[in-house]
C-alpha positions as CSV (number, residue, x, y, z in Angstrom):
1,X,75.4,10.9,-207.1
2,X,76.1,12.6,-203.4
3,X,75.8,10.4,-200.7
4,X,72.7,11.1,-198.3
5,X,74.1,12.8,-195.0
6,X,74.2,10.6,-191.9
7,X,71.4,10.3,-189.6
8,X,71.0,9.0,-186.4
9,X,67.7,6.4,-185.7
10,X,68.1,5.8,-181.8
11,X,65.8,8.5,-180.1
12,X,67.4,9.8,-177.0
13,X,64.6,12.5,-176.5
14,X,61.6,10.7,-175.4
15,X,59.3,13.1,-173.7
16,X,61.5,15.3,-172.6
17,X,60.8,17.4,-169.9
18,X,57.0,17.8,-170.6
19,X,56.0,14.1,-170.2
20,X,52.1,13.8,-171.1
21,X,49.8,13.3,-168.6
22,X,48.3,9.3,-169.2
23,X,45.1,10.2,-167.2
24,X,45.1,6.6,-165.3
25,X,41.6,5.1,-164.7
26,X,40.1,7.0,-161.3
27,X,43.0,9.9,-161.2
28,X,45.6,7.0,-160.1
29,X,48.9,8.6,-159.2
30,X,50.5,5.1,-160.7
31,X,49.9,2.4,-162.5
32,X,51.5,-0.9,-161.2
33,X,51.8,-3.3,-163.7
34,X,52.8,-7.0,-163.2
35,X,53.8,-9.5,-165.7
36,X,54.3,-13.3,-165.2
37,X,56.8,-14.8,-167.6
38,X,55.9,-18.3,-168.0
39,X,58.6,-19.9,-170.3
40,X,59.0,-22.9,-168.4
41,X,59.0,-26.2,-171.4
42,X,60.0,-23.2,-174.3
43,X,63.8,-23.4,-173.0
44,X,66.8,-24.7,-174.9
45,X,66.7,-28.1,-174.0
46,X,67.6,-31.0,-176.9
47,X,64.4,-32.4,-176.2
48,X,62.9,-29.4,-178.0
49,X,65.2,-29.8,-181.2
50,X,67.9,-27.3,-179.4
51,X,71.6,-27.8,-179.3
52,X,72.3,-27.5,-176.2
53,X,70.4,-27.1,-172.7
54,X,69.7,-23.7,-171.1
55,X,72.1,-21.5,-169.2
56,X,69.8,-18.6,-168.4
57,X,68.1,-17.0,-165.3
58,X,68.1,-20.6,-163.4
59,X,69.9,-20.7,-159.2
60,X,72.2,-22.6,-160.7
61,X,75.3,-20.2,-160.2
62,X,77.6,-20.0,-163.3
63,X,75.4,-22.0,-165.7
64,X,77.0,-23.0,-168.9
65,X,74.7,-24.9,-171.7
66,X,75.4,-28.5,-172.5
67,X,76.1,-29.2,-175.9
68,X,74.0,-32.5,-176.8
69,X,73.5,-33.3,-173.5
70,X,70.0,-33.3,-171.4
71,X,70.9,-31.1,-167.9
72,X,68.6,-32.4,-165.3
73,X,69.4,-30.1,-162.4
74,X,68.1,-26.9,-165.2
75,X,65.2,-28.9,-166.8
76,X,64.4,-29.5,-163.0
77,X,64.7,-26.3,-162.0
78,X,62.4,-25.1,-164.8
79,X,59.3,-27.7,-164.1
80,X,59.2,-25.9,-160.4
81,X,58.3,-23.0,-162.0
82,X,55.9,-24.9,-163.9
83,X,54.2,-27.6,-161.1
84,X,54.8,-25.3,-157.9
85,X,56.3,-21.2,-158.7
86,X,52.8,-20.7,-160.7
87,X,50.3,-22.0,-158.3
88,X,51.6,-20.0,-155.7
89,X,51.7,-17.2,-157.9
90,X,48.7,-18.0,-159.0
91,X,46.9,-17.8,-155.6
92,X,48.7,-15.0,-154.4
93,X,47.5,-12.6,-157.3
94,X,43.9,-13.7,-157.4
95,X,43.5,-13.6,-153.6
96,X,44.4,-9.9,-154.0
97,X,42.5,-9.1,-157.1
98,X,45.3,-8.0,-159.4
99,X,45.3,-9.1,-163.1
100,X,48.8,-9.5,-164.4
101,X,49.9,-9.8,-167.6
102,X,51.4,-13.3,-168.6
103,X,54.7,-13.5,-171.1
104,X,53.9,-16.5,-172.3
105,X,56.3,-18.6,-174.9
106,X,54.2,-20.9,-177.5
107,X,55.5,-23.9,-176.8
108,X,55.6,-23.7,-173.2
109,X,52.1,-23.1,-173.3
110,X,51.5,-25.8,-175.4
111,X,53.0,-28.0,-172.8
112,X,51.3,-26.5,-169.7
113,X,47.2,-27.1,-170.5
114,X,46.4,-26.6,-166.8
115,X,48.3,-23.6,-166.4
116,X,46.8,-21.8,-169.1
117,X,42.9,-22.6,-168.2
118,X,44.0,-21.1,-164.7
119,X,45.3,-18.2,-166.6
120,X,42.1,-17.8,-168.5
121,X,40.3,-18.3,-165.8
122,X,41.3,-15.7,-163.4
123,X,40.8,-13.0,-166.4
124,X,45.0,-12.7,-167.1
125,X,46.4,-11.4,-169.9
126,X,48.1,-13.5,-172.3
127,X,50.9,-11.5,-174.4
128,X,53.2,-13.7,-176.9
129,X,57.0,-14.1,-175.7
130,X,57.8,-15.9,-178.7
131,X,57.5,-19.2,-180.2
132,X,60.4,-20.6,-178.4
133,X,62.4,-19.1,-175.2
134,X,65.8,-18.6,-177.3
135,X,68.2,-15.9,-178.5
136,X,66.7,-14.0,-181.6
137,X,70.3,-12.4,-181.8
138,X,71.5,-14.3,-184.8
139,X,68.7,-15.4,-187.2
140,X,68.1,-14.0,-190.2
141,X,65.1,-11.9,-190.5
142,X,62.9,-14.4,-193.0
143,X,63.8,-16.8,-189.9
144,X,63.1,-14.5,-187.2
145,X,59.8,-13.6,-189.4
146,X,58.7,-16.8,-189.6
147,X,58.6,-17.6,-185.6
148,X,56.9,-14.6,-185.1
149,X,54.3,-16.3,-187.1
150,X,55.2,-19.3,-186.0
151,X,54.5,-18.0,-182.0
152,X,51.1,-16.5,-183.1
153,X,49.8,-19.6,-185.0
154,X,50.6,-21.9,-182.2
155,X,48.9,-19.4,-180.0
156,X,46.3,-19.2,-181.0
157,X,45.9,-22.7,-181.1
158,X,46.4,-23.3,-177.5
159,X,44.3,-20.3,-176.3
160,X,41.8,-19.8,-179.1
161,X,42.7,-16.3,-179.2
162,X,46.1,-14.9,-180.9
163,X,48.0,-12.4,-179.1
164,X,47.9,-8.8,-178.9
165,X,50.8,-7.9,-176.6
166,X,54.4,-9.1,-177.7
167,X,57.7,-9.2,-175.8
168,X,60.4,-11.5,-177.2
169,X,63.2,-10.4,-174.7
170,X,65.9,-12.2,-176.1
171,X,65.5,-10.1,-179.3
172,X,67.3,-9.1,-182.3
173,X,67.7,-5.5,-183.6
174,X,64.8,-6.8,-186.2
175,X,62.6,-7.9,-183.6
176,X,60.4,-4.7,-182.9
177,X,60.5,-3.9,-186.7
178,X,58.9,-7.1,-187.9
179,X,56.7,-7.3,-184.8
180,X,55.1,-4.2,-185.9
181,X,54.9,-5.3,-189.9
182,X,53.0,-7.9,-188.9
183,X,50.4,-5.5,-188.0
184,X,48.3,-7.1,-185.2
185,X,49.6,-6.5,-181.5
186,X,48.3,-3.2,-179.9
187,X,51.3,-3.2,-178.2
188,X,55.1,-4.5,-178.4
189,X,57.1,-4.3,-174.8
190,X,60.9,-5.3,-176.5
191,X,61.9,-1.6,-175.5
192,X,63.1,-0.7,-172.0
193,X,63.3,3.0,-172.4
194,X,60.8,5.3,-171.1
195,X,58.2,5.2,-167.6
196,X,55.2,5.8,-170.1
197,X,54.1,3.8,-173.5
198,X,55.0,5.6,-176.5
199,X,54.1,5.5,-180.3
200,X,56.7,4.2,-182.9
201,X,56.5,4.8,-186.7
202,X,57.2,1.9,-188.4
203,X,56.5,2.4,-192.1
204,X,52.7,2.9,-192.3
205,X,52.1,1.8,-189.0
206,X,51.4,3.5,-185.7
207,X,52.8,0.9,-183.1
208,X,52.1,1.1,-179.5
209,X,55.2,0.8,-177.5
210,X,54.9,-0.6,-173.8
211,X,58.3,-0.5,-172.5
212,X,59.4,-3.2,-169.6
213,X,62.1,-3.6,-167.2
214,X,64.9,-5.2,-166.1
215,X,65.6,-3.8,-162.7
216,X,62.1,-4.0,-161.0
217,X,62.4,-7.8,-162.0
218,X,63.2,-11.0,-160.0
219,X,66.0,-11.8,-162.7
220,X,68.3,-10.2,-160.4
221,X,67.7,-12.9,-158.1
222,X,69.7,-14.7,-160.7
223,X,72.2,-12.5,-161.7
224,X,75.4,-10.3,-160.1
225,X,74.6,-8.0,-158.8
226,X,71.1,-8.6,-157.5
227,X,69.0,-9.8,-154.9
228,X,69.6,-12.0,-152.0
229,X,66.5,-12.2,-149.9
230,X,62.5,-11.6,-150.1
231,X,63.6,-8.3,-148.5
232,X,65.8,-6.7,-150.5
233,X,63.5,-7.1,-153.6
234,X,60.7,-5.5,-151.4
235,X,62.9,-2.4,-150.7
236,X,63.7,-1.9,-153.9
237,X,59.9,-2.3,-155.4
238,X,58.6,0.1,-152.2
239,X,61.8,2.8,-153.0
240,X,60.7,2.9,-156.9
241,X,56.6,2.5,-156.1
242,X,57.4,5.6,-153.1
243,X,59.3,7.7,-156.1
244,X,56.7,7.2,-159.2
245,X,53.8,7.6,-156.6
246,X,55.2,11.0,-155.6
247,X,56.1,12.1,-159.2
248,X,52.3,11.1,-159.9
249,X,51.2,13.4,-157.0
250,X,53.3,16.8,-157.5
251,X,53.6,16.3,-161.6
252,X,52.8,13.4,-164.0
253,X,51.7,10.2,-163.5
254,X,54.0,7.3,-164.6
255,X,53.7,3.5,-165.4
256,X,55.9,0.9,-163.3
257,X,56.3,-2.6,-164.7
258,X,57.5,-5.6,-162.5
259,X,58.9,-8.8,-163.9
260,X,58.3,-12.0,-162.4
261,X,59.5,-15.6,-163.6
262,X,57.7,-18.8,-161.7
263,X,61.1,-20.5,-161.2
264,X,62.3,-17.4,-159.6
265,X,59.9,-15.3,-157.2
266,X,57.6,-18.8,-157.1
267,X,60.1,-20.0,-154.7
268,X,58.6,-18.9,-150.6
269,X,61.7,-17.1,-149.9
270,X,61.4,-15.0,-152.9
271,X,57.8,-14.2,-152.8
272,X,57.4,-13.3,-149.2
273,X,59.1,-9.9,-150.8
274,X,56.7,-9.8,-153.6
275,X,53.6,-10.3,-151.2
276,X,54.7,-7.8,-148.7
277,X,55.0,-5.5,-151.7
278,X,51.5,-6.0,-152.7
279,X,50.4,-5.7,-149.2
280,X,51.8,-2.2,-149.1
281,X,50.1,-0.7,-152.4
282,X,47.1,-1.8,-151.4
283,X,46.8,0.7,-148.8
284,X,47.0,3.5,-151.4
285,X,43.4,4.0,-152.9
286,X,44.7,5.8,-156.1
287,X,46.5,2.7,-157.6
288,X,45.8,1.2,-160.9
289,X,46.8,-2.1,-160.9
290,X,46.2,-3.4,-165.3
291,X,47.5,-6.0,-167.7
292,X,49.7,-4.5,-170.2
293,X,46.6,-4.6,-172.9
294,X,44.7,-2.6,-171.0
295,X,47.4,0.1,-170.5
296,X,46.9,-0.5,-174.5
297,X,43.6,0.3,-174.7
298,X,43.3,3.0,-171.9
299,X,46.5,4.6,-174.5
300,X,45.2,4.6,-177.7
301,X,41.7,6.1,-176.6
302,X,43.5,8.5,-174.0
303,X,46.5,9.3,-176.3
304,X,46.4,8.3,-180.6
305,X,48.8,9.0,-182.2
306,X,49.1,12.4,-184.9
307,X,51.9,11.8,-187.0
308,X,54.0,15.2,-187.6
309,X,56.7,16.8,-189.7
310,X,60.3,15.6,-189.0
311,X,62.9,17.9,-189.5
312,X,65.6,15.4,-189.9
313,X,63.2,13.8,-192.6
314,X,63.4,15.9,-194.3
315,X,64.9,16.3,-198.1
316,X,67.3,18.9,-198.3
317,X,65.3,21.9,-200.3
318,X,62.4,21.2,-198.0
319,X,65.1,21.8,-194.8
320,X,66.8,24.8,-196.1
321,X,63.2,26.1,-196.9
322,X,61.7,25.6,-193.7
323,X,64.7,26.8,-191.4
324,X,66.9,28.8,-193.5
325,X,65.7,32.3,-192.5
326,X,66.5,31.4,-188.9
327,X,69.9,33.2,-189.0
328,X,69.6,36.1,-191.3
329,X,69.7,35.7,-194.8
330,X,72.1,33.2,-194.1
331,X,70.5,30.1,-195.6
332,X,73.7,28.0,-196.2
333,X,73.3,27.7,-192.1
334,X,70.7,25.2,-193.1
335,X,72.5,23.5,-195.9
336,X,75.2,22.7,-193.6
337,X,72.8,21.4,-190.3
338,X,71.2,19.5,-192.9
339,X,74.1,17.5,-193.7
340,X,75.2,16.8,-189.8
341,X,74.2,13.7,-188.1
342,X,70.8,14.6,-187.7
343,X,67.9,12.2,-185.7
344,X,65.3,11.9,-183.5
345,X,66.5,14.3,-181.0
346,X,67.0,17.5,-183.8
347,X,63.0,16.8,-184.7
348,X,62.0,19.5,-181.9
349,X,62.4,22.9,-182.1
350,X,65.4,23.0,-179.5
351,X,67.2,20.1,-181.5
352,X,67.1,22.0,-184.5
353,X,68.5,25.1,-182.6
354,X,71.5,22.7,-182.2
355,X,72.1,21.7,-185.7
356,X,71.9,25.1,-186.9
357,X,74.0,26.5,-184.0
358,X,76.7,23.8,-184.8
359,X,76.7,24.9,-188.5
360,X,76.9,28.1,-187.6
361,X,80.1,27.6,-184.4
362,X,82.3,25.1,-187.2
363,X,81.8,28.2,-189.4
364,X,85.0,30.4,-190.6
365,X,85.2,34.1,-189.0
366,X,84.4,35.6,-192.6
367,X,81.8,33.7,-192.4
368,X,80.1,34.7,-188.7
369,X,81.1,38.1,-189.6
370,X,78.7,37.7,-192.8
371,X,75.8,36.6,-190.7
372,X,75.9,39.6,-188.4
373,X,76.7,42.2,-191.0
374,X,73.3,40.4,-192.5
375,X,71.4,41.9,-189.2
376,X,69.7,45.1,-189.7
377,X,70.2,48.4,-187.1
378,X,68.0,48.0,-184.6
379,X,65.1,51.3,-185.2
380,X,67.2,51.7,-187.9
381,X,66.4,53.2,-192.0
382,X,65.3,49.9,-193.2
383,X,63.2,49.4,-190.1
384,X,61.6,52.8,-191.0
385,X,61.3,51.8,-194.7
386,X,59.5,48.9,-193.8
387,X,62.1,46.5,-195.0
388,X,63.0,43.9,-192.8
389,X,62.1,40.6,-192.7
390,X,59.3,39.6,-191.2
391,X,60.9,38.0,-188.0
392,X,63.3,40.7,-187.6
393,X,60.3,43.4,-187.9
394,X,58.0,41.4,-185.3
395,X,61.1,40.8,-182.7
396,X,61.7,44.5,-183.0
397,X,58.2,45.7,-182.2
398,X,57.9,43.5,-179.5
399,X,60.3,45.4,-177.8
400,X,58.2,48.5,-178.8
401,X,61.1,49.8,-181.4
402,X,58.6,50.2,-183.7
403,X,57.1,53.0,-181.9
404,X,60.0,55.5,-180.9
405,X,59.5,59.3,-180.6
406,X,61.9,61.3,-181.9
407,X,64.5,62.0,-179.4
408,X,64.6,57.9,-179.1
409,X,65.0,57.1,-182.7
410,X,67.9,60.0,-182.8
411,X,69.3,58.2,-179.6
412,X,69.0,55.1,-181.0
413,X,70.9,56.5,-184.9
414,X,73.8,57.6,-183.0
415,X,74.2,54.6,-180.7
416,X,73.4,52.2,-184.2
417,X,76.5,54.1,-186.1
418,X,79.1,54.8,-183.2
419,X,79.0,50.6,-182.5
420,X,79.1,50.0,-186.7
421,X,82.4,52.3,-186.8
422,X,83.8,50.7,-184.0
423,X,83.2,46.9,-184.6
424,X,82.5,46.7,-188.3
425,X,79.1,44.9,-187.8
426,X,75.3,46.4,-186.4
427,X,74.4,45.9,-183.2
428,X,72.9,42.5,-182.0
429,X,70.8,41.6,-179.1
430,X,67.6,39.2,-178.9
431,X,65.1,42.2,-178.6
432,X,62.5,39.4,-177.0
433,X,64.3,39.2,-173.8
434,X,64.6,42.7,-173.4
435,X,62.8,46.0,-173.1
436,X,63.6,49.4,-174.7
437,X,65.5,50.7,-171.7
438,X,67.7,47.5,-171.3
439,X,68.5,47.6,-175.4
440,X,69.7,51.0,-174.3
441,X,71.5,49.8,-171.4
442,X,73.4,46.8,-173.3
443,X,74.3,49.5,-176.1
444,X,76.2,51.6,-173.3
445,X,77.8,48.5,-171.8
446,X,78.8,46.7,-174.8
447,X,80.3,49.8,-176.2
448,X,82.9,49.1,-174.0
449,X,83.9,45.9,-175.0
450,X,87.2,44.8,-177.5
451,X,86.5,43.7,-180.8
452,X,87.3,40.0,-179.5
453,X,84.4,39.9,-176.8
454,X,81.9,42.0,-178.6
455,X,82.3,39.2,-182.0
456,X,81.9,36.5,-179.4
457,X,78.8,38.4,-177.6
458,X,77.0,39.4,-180.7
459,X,77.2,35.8,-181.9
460,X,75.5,34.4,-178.8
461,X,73.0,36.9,-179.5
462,X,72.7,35.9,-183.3
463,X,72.4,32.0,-181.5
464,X,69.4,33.7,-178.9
465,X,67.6,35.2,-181.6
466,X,67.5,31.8,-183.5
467,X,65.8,30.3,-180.3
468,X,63.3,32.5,-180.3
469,X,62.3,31.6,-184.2
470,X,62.3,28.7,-184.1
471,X,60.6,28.2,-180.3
472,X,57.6,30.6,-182.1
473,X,57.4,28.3,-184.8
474,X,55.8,25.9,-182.3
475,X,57.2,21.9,-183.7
């Protein structure tokens, strides 16, 4: 049985260059977007059944984990975030009326009854960062399955509502997969790929993507390099906020996410950035300042998803049907692009152009040769008996070829057989980018070419005339 050709699942395309408009509540030019990570009492520590205590995002420079052993100065660390960073988190965001979105581990919930009613309270969300604040790097995925459920059971149980927003962080390559199959969040933010939410296709499900960040995040208070002062992490916040608000202005709007941790930005030096920062957007009127689930909401209603053909989905009769009059009755151009390492990014119209271009470059000489000498004479006697293809007949029309008087079409007979005698193949050109007096023109000039650089030229043509079929078939 033949193996199936390779393909490629990481999707380097995104949006592309035409980026879709999100249409922000009130025309905002951005939405600003802050989450609170509150993992303080979800840590490794042996106290919670770990191994060892927790290394991660702490001021403690160089932090190594303690097998067996309680470390004080971390646990301590971690219940400021907890008894001081949030309140004064917590003030600051009410007194300005912005709703953040909280990451909130299950267990440390469970261990922080106060925080939470304050959370309700002031109308936050509260999104799921797992059951426990550990590495997801390593277990199975029935284990890694059964925290999920694990994280939305205890949950629910401490908010009375499950979650609907999800972001492990310290994930696995699983993580997003089973996330999704579990079928309830509207959104899942374990990407950190794109400035606007996206849809993923994850079996039968449509999943709402919500990418985050690492950059525009007080982590980098913790790690090298990063920040130093309150300052610094204002620049950089104002420098990306100055950028996406401009981009929303002269093209699309886009999303920026900031990441906060109590232990970190809850300290005064730290948020004295973090306040200036809020300070400065709210002098902009056309703001949007939402928890991640109503960036959810706004997207589904504003943007659902329509699930469409993939090209490199596809099996390989339906391929080499679809595509394999692109180059002229050369179909085994398709047969071959089929079985390169096709993905997300050949699923357009101008990644398919590159698979079938890179079938058709790796190709012998004979073999080029056999794809031009496939190309009918432009005006030529099958043109006149009405037998070309249908592509080759529209592209030639467009050009008005189908329309010549008689002197033309004698011009055009001549022209057609002195460049067959001389190069052993018909002449080539992408008659879309041309009109009938530059077709004439290029005849003339590529008259005078070798054999060498009139194979090459005519095969860039041959590559032209594919982008035009396949940009008019519209995928």
């Amino acid at each position: 049985m033949p193996k199936n050709p390779p393909r490629y699942v990481r999707n380097m395309s995104g949006y592309g260059a035409n980026a879709p408009d999100p249409q922000w509540p009130g025309g905002a030019k951005v939405a600003v977007q802050f989450v609170l990570n509150y993992e303080e009492g979800g840590e490794n520590c042996i106290l919670h059944g770990d191994a060892a205590s927790e290394a991660f995002l702490s001021d403690i420079a160089g932090a190594a984990m303690w097998q067996g052993q309680r470390h004080w100065n971390m646990e301590s660390i971690y219940e400021y975030g907890a008894r001081a960073g949030f309140w004064r988190l917590h003030r600051l965001f009410t007194g300005a009326d912005i709703p953040v979105t909280i990451y909130g581990v299950a267990t440390a919930l469970s261990r922080s009854p106060e925080q939470v009613a304050a959370m309700q309270d002031a109308g936050w969300e509260i999104a799921s960062h797992g059951f426990k604040w550990v590495e997801h790097k390593d277990m199975p995925e029935d284990e890694e399955r059964a925290a999920i459920q694990d994280a939305i059971r205890l949950h629910e149980e401490v908010t009375g509502e499950r979650p609907y927003g999800w972001y492990t962080g310290r994930c696995s390559e699983n993580t997003v997969r089973l996330v999704a199959e579990e079928g309830g969040f509207d959104y899942i933010s374990d990407t950190y790929d794109d400035d606007l939410p996206y849809w993923l296709e994850v079996g039968e499900r449509d999943q709402l993507i919500i990418p985050y960040t690492l950059e525009a995040n007080d982590m980098r208070f913790a790690t090298s390099p990063g920040y130093i002062t309150g300052e610094q992490f204002f620049t950089y916040l104002k420098d990306a906020f100055d950028v996406l608000y401009a981009e929303g202005t002269e093209s699309t709007p886009k999303m920026m996410n900031i990441g906060l941790h109590c232990r970190l930005i809850g300290r005064p030096g730290k948020l004295a950035g973090l306040k200036k920062f809020i300070d400065y957007i709210k002098t902009f009127d056309d703001v949007w300042t939402p928890r991640r689930i109503d960036i959810a909401k706004h997207w589904a209603k504003t943007h659902p998803h329509s699930r469409k053909e993939k090209p490199s989905q596809l099996a390989k009769e339906e391929y080499v049907a679809r595509f394999g009059g692109i180059f002229e009755h050369s179909p085994w151009i398709a047969e071959r692009a089929w079985g390169l390492e096709l993905g997300p990014a050949h699923d357009s119209w101008i990644g398919t152009h590159s698979a079938l271009c890179r079938a058709f470059r790796s190709s012998s000489e004979a073999e080029k040769t056999g794809v031009l000498t496939a190309h009918p004479d432009l005006a030529g006697k099958l043109a006149q008996a009405k037998r070309l293809t249908a592509e080759s007949t529209s592209e030639q029309a467009s050009a008005g070829l189908d329309a010549l008087t008689d002197d033309e079409r004698a011009t055009f007979e001549k022209l057609n057989t002195e460049y067959t005698e001389k190069f052993g193949f018909p002449f080539i050109i992408a008659v879309k980018d041309n009109t009938k007096a530059s077709i004439l023109a290029a005849f003339h000039a590529r008259l005078e070419h070798s054999r060498d650089e009139e194979f090459k030229t005519a095969c860039r043509q041959v590559e032209r005339i594919a982008w035009h079929r396949l940009k008019d078939m519209n995928f």
